[in-house]
N, C-alpha and C positions, 0 to 999 in steps of 0.2 A: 555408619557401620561398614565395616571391612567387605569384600567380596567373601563368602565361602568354598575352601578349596577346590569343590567341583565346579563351583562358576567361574572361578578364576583359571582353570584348566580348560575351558568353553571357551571365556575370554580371550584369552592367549590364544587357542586353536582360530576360532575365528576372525581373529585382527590381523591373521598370519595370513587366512585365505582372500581375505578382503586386500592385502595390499599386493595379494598375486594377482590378481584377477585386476589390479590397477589402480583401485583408491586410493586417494592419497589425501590424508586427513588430520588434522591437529591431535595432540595428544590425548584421549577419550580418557575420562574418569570417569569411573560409575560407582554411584551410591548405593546401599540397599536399606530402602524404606518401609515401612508399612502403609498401608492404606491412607491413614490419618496423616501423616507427615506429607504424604506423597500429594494431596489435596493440598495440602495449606502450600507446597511449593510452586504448585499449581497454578493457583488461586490467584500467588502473586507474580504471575506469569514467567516461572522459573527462578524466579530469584528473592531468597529466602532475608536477605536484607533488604531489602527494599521499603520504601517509606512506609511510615506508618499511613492510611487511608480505609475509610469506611466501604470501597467496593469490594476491597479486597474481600472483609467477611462477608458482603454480600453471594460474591463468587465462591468463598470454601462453603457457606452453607448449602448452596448449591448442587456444588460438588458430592458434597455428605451426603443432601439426599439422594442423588443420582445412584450413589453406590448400595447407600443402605436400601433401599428399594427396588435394587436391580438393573437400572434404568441404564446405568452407564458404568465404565469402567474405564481408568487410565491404565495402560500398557506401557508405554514409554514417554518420558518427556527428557529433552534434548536442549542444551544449549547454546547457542552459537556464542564460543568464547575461545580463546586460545592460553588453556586447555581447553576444550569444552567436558563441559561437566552434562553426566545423566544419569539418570534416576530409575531404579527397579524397584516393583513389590515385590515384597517377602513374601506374601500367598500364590506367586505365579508359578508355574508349575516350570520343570527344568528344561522345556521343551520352549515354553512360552520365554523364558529366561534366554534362549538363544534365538529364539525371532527377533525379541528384540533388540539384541545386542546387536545383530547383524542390521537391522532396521537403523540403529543408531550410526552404525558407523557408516552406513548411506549416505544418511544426514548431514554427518560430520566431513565427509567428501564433497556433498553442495555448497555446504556454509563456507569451506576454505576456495574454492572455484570458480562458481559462479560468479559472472561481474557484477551481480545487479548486489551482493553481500562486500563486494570487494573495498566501497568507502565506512564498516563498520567498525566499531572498534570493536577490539579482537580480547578487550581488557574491559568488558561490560560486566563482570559482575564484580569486580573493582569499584568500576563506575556505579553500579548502582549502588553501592557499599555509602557513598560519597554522597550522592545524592541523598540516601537515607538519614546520613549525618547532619549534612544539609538544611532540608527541612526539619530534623526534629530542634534544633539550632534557633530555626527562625520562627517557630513555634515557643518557643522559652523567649523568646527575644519580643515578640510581638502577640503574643498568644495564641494559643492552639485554634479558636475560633474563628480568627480572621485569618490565619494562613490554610486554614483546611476548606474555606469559605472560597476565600480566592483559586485553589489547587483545582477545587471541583466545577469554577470558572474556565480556569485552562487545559484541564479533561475533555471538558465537554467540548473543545476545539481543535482536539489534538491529530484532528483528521484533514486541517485545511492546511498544510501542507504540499510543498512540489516534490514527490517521490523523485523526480528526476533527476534535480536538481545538483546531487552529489555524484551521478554516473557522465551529465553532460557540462560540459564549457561553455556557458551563457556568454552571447553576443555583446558586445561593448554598447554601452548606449550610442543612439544614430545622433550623428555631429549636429552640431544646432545649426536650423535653417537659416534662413538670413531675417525671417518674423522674428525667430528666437533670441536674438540679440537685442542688449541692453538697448533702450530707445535715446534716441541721438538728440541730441540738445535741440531745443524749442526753435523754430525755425522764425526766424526776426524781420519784420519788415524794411523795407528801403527807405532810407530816409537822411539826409544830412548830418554830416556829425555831431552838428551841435543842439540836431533834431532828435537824435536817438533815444534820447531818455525819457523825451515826451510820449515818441511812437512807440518806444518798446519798453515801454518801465519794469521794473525789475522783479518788482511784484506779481506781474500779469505773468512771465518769464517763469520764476519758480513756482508758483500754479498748474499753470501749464506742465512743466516737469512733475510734480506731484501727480498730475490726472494720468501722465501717460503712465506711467510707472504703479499707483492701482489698476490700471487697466491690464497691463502686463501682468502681473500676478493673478488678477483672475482669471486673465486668458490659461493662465498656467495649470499645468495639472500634474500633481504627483502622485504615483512614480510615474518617471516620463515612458514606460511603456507596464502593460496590462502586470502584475504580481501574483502569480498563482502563490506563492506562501504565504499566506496572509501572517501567520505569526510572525515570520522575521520581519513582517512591514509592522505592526504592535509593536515588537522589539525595538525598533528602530523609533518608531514617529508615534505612539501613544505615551500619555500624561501618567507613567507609572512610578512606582517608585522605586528604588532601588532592590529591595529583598522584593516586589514582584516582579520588578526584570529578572532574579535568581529562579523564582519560582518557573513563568513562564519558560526560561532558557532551556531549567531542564527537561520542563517537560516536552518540548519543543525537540530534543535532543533522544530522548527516549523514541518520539515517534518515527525518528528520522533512523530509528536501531529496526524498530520493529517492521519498516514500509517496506523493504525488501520479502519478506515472509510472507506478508497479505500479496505480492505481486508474484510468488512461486509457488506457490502452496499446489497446484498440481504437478507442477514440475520436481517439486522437492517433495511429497508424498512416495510420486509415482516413482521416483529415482529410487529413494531407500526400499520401498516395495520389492522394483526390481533386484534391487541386490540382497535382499533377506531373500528372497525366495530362491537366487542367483546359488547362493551361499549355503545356503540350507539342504537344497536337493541334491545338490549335485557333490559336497563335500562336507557335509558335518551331519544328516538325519542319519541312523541306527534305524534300522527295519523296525523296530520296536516304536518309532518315535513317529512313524510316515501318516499315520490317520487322524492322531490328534492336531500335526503340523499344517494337514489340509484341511483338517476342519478349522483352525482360526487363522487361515491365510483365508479360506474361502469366506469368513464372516469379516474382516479386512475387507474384502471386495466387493460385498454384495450393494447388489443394486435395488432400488427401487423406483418406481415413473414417479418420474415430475423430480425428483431430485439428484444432484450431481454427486455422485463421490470422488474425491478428487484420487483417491489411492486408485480406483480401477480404470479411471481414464487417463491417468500420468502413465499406468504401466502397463497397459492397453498400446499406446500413442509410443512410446520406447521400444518398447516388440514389433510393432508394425514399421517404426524407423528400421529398426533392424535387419529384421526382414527384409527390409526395400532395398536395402544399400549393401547387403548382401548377397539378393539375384540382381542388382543392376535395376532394379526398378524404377530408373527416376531417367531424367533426362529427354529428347528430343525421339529417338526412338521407342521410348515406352509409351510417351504421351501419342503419338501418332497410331498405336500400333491399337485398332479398333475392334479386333478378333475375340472374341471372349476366351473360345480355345485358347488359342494364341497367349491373353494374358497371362489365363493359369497357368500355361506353362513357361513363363518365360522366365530364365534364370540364365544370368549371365555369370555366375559363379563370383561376383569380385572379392567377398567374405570382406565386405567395409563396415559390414554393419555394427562392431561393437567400435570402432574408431569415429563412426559418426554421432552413437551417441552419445561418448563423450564429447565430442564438439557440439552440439545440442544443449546438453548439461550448463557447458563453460558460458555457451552465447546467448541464450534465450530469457525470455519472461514468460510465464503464463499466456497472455498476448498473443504474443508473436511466435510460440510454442504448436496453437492451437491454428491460429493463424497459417499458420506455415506449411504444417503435417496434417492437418485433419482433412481426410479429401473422401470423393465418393465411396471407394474401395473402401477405405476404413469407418465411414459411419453406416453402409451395407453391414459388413462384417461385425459390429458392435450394436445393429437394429437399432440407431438409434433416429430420432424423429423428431418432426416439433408438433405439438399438439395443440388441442382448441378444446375450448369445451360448445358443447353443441345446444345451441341455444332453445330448440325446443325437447331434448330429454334434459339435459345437464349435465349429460356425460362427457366425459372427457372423449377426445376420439381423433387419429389421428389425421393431420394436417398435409404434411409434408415429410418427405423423403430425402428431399434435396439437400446435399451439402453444403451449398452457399446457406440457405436457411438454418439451415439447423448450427452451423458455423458465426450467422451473426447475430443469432440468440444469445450463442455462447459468452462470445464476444462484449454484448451488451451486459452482460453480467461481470463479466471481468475486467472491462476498463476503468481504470483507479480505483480499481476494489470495490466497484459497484457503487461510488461514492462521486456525489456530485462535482462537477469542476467547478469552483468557483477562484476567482480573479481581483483585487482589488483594483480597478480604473482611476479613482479618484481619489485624495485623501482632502481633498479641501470642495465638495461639492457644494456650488450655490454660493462659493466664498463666504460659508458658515463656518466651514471646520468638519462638514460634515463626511462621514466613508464611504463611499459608495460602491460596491461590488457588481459586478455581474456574472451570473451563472453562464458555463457555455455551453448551452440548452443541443441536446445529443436525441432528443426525441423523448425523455422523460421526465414529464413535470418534478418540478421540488413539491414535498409535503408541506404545504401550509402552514401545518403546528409546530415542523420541527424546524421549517425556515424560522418560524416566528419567533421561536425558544433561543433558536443560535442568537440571533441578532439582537434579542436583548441580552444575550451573554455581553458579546460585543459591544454592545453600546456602553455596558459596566469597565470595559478594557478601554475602551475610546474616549467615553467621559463626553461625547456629542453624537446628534443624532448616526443614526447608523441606518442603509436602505440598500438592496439588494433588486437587480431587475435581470426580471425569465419571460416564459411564457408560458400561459396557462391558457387552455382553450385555442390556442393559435394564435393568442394575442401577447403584444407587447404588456407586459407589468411590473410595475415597481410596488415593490414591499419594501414598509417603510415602517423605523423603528425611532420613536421619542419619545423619552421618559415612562419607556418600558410599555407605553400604548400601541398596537400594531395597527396600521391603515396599508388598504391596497389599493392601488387603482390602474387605469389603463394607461398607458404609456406611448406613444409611437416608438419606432426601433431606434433606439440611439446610434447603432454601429457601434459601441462600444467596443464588442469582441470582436468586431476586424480590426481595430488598431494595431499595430503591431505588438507580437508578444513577444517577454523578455527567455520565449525559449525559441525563438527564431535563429 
């Protein structure tokens, strides 16, 4: 359904202040939905072709209940595509109707900017168009059972992945050493010419070549250094078939759309945040509009202990960039300058601060966002803390003040989306055939059940055993997967994950 003249009169004002004020964004389409449609677009994570799969209606039931029960509500959804397409409720009110619109066209400023969105395709709901044909294709072709069977094999994997992978230049494999070379013919005893075939018969010769040369390959280990994506190494060296190389590919491809998103998500909250609210007060609220605009930007923001919201800490963290690089805040005389006095007042006038955060915007991840800009000043100013709970009430209570702390809390929550690093080392372990992975253990055990779940996924993709080694307790262990039975045991440290990695 069309825009309604007064939203489309909104629209056009607001896209007009949005590209004063500097965004610079693909061409925005917006839908106007109802509740029902807007879930089910939802559901299938913005895009309404998309394969047929049973999470899907997992997810819109979901949703359904959330809404019909109060629980929750979608306001906007946004798509990174060039157009990018998004979505309004028809029940929102015309106030809500331009938060979001300005909210979106934030959005739509990240998604085209940002480096870490820069290797996407730009023609994903195309793509997802294809892919939905795709699979229903290979379902008619092989039947809906066994490719839906398979699909929810390669789901359940779609997170071991190298996010990085498409932003940096992996290193050339390191030149083979002089071990690494083909082994040199069998070395022959001395003996008279016409002695030679006694002392070195021919037989004993190609033996001997035979032995070196298994030995050689089990010394060998592929890939020759550690594989954070595990599915392009499946792709490549698992016993699949053709329409499951399709299946995996896409979905493999899909995650590689989505891993920007999970790695911004405060930056690109707190971005559109700031410029809806940027947009709204200062050029498009009507006296009339100013109390309900602050009461759902303020329910937008709100906070609560013990959890993160990424909207009031991205535009918290943006503001306080601003501010900084506006009085000159940064540098070799601000950090020396120990005066408390002194600090509050220090203002060096440079007014850099809306040019730094678009350079922030363009260069950053979550990461290294947080990393970078969160410092004592600003978690004073923001009370934020790290807590404990207190072992003889059981109350929560807090711990720490400190910025380093409370910075590599954060930290620990947000490297690769809170999702464990795993590696593939070996693809011939034991000169069985067997995979062997290792986790690169960052201070937080893997879960048992759902190591043990992954790995019999994997072992269905492998078609031989499959084993994983972490630490658990401070001890070396390998979890091990054959014919879908799990065993662990203790292990000494292999060094595995020092070997060199293929993001060196």
């Amino acid at each position: 359904m069309n825009l309604t003249r007064d939203l489309e009169r909104a629209r056009a004002e607001i896209e007009r202040h949005a590209k004063a004020f500097g965004l610079d964004f693909f061409p925005t389409i917006f839908e106007l939905v109802d509740h029902d449609e807007l879930n089910e677009v939802a559901a299938f994570g913005g895009f309404p072709t998309r394969y047929p799969h049973w999470r899907f209606g997992m997810e819109f039931d979901r949703l359904q209940k959330g809404y019909r029960y109060g629980l929750s509500k979608i306001y906007e959804l946004v798509i990174n595509n060039d157009p990018c397409y998004a979505y309004l409720m028809k029940s929102n009110s015309l106030v809500d109707q331009k938060l979001v619109m300005a909210h979106v066209f934030g959005h739509c400023d990240f998604f085209k900017n940002n480096v870490y969105f820069a290797h996407t395709d730009r023609k994903m709901v195309d793509r997802m168009a294809n892919h939905g044909t795709i699979l229903r294709n290979l379902m008619e072709r092989h039947g809906v059972a066994d490719v839906e069977a398979f699909l929810d094999r390669c789901l359940a994997l779609d997170n071991l992945i190298d996010p990085h992978s498409k932003a940096l230049r992996r290193a050339a494999p390191p030149p083979k050493e002089e071990g690494d070379a083909p082994p040199a013919a069998p070395a022959k005893l001395k003996a008279k010419s016409y002695m030679d075939r006694f002392v070195n018969p021919g037989r004993f010769l190609e033996q001997q070549k035979r032995d070196d040369q298994a030995q050689l390959r089990q010394d060998a280990r592929f890939p020759s250094r550690p594989q954070r994506d595990v599915l392009k190494f499946l792709l490549d060296h698992a016993p699949l078939k053709r329409w499951q190389q399709e299946v995996l590919s896409l979905v493999r491809e899909e995650a590689y759309y989505f891993a920007p998103q999970a790695q911004t998500k405060i930056m690109n909250e707190g971005w559109a945040s700031y410029w809806h609210s940027t947009i709204m007060t200062r050029r498009v609220l009507r006296d009339s509009e100013v109390i309900d605009f602050a009461d759902h930007h303020a329910g937008t923001l709100a906070t609560s202990p013990g959890r993160l919201n990424p909207y009031k800490l991205g535009i918290e963290l943006y503001r306080s960039i601003e501010e900084r690089w506006d009085k000159g805040r940064f540098g070799k005389e601000w950090e020396h300058c120990e005066s408390l006095v002194e600090r509050r007042r220090f203002d060096r006038r440079l007014g850099q601060g809306r040019e730094k955060i678009f350079e922030v915007r363009r260069l950053h991840c979550d990461v290294t966002f947080v990393d970078t800009f969160l410092d004592q000043d600003f978690c004073d100013a923001q009370e934020m803390y790290v807590y404990r709970t207190n072992p003889r009430t059981g109350r929560p209570e807090v711990a720490s003040r400190d910025h380093s702390l409370v910075k590599e809390q954060l930290l620990f929550g947000l490297s690769n989306s809170g999702q464990p690093i795993v590696e593939v080392v070996d693809g011939n372990h034991d000169n069985r055939g067997e995979l062997r992975l290792v986790h690169r253990f960052e201070g937080l055990e893997l879960d048992l059940k759902f190591a043990g779940e992954t790995l019999k996924v994997l072992e269905t993709l492998w078609g031989r055993p499959v084993c994983i080694e972490s630490k658990l307790d401070g001890k070396g262990t390998l979890v091990r997967c054959e014919k879908g039975e799990i065993s662990t045991k203790e292990v000494a440290a292999s060094g595995a994950s020092d070997r060199p990695r293929d993001d060196k």
